[in-house]
C-alpha positions in Angstrom: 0.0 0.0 0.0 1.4 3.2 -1.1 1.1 6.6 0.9 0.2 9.7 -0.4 1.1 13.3 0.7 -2.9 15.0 0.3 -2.5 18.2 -1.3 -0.8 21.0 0.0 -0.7 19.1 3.9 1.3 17.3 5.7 -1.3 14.2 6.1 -0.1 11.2 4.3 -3.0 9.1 3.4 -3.2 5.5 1.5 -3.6 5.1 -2.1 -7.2 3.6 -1.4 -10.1 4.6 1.4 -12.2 2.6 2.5 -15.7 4.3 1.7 -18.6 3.3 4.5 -21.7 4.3 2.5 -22.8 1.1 3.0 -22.8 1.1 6.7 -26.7 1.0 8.5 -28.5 0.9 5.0 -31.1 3.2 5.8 -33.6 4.8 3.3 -32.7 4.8 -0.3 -29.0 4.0 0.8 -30.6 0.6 1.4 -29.8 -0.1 -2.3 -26.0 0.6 -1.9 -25.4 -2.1 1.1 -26.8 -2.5 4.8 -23.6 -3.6 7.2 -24.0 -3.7 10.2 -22.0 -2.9 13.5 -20.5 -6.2 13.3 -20.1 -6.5 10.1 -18.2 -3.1 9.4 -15.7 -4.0 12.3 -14.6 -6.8 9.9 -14.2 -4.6 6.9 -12.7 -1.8 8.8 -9.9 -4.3 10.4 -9.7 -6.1 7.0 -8.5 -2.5 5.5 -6.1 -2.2 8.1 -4.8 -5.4 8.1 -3.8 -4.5 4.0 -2.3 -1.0 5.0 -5.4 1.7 4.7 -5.7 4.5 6.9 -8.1 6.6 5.6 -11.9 6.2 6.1 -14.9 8.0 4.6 -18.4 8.4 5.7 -20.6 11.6 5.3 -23.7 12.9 7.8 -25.7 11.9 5.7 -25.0 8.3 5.0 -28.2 6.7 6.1 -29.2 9.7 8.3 -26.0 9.2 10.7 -26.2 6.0 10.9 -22.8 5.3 8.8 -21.3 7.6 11.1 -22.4 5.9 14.2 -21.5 2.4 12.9 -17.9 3.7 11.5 -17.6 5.2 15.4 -18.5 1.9 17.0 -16.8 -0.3 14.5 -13.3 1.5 15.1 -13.2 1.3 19.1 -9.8 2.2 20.3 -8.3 2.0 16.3 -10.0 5.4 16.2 -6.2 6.9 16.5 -4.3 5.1 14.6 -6.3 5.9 11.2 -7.4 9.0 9.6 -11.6 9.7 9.3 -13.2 12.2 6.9 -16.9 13.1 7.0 -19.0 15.6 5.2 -21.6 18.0 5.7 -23.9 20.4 3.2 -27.1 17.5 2.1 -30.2 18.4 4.4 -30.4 16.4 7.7 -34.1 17.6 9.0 -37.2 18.9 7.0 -36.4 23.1 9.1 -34.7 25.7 6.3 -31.8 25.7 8.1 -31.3 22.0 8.1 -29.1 22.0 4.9 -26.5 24.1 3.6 -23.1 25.3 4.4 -24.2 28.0 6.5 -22.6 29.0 10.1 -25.5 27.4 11.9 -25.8 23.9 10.0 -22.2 23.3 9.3 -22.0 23.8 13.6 -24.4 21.8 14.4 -23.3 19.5 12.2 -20.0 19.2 13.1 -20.9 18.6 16.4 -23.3 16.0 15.9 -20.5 13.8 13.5 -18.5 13.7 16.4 -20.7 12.8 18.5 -21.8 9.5 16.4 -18.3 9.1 15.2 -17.6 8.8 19.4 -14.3 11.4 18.6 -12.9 14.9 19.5 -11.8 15.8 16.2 -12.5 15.2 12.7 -9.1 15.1 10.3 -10.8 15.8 7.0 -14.5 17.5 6.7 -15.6 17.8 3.5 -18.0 20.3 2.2 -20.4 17.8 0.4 -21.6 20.3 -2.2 -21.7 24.3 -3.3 -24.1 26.2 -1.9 -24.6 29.2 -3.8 -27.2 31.0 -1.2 -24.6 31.0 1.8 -21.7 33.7 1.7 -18.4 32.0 1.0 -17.3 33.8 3.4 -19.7 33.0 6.3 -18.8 29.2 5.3 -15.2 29.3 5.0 -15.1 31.8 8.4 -16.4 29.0 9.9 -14.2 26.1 8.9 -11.2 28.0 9.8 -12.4 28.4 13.2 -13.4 25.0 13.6 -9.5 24.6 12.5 -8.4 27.0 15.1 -10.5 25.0 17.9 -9.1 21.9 17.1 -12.5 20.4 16.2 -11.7 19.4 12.2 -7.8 19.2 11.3 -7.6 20.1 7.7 -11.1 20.3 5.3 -12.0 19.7 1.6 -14.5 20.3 -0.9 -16.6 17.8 -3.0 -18.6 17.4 -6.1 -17.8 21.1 -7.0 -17.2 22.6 -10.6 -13.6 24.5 -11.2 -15.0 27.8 -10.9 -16.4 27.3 -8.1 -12.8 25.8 -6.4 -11.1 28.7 -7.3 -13.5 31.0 -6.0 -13.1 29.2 -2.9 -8.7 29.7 -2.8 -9.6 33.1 -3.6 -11.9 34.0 -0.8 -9.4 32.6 1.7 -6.2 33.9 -0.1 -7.9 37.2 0.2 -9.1 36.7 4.1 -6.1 34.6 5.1 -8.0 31.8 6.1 -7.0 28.3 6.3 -7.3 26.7 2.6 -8.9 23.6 1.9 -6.1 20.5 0.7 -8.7 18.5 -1.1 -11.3 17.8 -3.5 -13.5 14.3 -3.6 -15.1 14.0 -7.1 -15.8 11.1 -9.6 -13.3 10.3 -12.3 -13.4 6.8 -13.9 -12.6 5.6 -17.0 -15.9 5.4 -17.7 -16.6 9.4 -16.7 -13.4 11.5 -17.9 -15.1 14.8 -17.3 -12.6 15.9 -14.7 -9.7 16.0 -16.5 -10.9 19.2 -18.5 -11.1 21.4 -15.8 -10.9 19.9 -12.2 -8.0 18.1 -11.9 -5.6 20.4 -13.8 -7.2 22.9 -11.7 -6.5 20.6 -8.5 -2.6 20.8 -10.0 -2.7 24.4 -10.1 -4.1 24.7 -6.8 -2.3 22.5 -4.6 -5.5 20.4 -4.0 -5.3 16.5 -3.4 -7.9 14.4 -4.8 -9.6 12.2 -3.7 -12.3 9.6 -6.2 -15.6 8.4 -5.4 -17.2 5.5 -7.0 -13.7 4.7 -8.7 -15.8 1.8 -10.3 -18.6 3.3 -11.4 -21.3 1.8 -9.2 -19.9 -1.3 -10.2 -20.2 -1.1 -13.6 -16.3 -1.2 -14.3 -16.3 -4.1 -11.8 -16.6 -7.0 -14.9 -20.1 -8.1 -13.8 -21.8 -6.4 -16.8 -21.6 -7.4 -20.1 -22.2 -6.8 -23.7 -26.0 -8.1 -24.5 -26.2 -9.5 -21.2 -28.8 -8.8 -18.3 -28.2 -7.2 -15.7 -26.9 -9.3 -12.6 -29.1 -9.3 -9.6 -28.4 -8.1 -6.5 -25.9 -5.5 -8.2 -26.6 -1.0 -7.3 -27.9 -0.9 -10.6 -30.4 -3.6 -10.6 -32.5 -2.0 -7.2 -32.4 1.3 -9.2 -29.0 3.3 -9.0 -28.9 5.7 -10.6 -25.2 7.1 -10.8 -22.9 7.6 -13.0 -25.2 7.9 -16.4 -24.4 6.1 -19.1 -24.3 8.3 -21.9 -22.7 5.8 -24.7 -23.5 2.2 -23.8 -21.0 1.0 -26.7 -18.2 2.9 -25.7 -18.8 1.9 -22.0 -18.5 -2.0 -23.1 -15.1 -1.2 -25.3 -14.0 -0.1 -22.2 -15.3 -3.1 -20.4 -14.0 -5.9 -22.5 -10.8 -3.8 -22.8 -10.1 -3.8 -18.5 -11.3 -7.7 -18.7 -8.4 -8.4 -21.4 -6.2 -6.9 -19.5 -7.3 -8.7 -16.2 -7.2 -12.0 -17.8 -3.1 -11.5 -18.8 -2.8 -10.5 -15.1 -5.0 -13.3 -13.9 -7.5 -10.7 -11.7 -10.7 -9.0 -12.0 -11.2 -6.1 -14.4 -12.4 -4.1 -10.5 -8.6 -4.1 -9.8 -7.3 -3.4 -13.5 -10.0 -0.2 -13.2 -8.5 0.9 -9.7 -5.0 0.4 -10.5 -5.4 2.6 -13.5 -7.4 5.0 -11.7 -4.7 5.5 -8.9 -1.8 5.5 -11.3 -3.6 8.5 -12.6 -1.7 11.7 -12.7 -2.9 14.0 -9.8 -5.1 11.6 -8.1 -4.1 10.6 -4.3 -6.4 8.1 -3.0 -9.9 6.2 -4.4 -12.6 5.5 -2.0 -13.6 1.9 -2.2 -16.6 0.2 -0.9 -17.9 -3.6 -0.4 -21.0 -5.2 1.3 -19.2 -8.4 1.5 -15.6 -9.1 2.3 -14.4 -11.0 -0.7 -15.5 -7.8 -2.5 -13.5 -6.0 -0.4 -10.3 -8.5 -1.0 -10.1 -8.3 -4.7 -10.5 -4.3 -4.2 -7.8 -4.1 -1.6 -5.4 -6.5 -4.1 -5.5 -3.7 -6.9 -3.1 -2.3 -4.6 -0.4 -4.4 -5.6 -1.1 -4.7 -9.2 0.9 -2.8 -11.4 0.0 -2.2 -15.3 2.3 -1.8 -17.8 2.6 1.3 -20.2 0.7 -0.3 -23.0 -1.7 -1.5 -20.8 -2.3 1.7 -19.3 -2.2 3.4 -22.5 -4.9 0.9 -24.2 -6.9 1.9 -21.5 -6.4 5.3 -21.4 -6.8 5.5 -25.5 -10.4 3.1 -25.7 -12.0 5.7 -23.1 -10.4 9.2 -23.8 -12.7 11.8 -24.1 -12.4 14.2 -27.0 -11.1 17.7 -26.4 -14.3 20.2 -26.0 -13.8 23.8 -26.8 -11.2 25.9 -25.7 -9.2 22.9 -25.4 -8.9 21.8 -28.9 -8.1 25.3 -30.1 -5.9 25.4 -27.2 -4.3 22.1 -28.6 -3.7 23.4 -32.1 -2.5 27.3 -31.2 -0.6 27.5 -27.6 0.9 24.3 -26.5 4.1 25.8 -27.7 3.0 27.7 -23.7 1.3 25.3 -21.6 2.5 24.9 -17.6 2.2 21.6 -15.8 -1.5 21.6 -15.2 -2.5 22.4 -18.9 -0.9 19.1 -19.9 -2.6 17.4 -17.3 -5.7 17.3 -19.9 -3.4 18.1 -23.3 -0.5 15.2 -22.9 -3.0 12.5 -23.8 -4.0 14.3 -26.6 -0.8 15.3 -28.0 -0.6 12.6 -30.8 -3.2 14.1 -32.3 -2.6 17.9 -31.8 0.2 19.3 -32.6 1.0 23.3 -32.4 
């Protein structure tokens, strides 16, 4: 297991999280898993056992429940390993029971620890943007929660570029602490963030965490070409995420990982991870599992190292095209670009030149 500096911090995390949002299985997150106390203490010290020491949960995670599991899974491990949580999604049916705003993300923050049974919080993630709270008033209110010792370092998820930026601005201009992370979803499947958000991540300093590294599962081998869909899979009790926007392309893709898996003699789940983490700019990938054999072949893509025409076969049957500016970009000013501009270009430079 590899460890990774995250962003512009001194926390060194491992190359892959172990994601709890299928701790307690309440409400619709019934359809991503339903583990239990008992069972999440054998995931937890499975994950340990092969090197991670990162775990992620959010509030919202069958209402708390995720949280309270993760708490009372971990026991006395809770200091030897590293636990993020999130706040923003609504937790009550009041107006002020969403939101990044000074009120929620404080009584939010305070209620995560309480179910997470700890005093601080290393990572606390902003779960979303909220374009009706002043930055400010939100980002006022992390630092404190940095000065009191109550979060160590925070990060943002699921938001777009500009949106980042904005947020490195506001504190650059304030002097308050920045954020050293961003959690998004970045597959080969769903390539959208290498236009803007991680070059942008480069730029910035931000480390980057990946959600659903497989897809929902659709990267993990079980779904074929003119096959049905297997039972008992997210997609099959109605999940909905990522879309699927070209079903050919997403089977190339498939039968490609499998190929590879087969020369390697292991699933196309750890082919998908292991590309996914060898990815430039990316620290760590947040995996999940109901069951623990799941979990194995997941924690195994740790080890597995693909060559560079492996790599590149992947990278070449899923690569996006460029959208505009980037293709005039391609033709007109590469003879320019910094670090983070090739971040999207290099991929692309066989068929661009300036």
């Amino acid at each position: 297991m590899q460890y990774r500096t995250l962003g512009n911090s001194g926390l060194r995390v491992s190359q892959l999280t172990l994601g709890t949002m299928t701790f307690g299985g309440e409400g619709f997150m019934a359809k991503v898993g339903d583990t239990d106390v008992d069972g999440a203490r054998r995931l937890i010290d499975q994950s340990i056992d092969h090197g991670v020491n990162f775990f992620d949960t959010a509030n919202m995670y069958s209402a708390g429940l995720s949280e309270e599991i993760l708490g009372k899974a971990l026991g006395d491990k809770r200091n030897d390993v590293l636990l993020t949580t999130k706040v923003r999604f609504p937790m009550g049916d009041g107006p002020n029971d969403g939101g990044l705003s000074r009120l929620h993300i404080r009584d939010q923050v305070e209620a995560s620890l309480k179910r997470l049974n700890t005093d601080h919080i290393d990572l606390y993630q902003m779960h979303m943007w909220d374009g009706v709270t002043p930055l400010e008033e939100t980002l006022q209110t992390l630092d404190t929660l940095v000065g009191h010792g109550k979060i160590r370092y925070y990060g943002i998820s699921n938001f777009s570029a500009w949106q980042a930026m904005k947020v490195m601005a506001v504190c650059e201009r304030e002097g308050f602490t920045k954020p050293i992370s961003q959690q998004i979803h970045y597959t080969p499947q769903a390539r959208e963030a290498e236009y803007e958000l991680m070059p942008m991540a480069h730029d910035a300093g931000l480390g980057t965490m990946i959600w659903s590294p497989l897809a929902g599962g659709l990267l993990s081998g079980k779904y074929r070409r003119d096959q049905a869909t297997p039972e008992g899979t997210r997609i099959s009790e109605g999940w909905d995420e990522p879309p699927i926007h070209d079903e050919t392309r997403l089977f190339d893709l498939i039968e490609t990982l499998v190929e590879v898996g087969d020369a390697h003699g292991v699933s196309a789940a750890q082919v998908a991870l292991a590309w996914i983490t060898a990815r430039p700019g990316v620290t760590t990938a947040v995996i999940g599992a109901r069951k623990a054999h799941q979990l194995e072949d997941n924690l195994a893509s740790a080890e597995l190292e693909l060559s560079d025409d492996e790599q590149a076969a992947i990278e070449k049957v899923s690569r996006p095209h460029l959208l505009y500016p980037y293709w005039h970009q391609a033709l007109h000013a590469s003879d320019r670009f910094s670090a983070a501009d090739w971040v999207l270009h290099a991929a692309h430079a066989e068929d661009y030149t300036s």
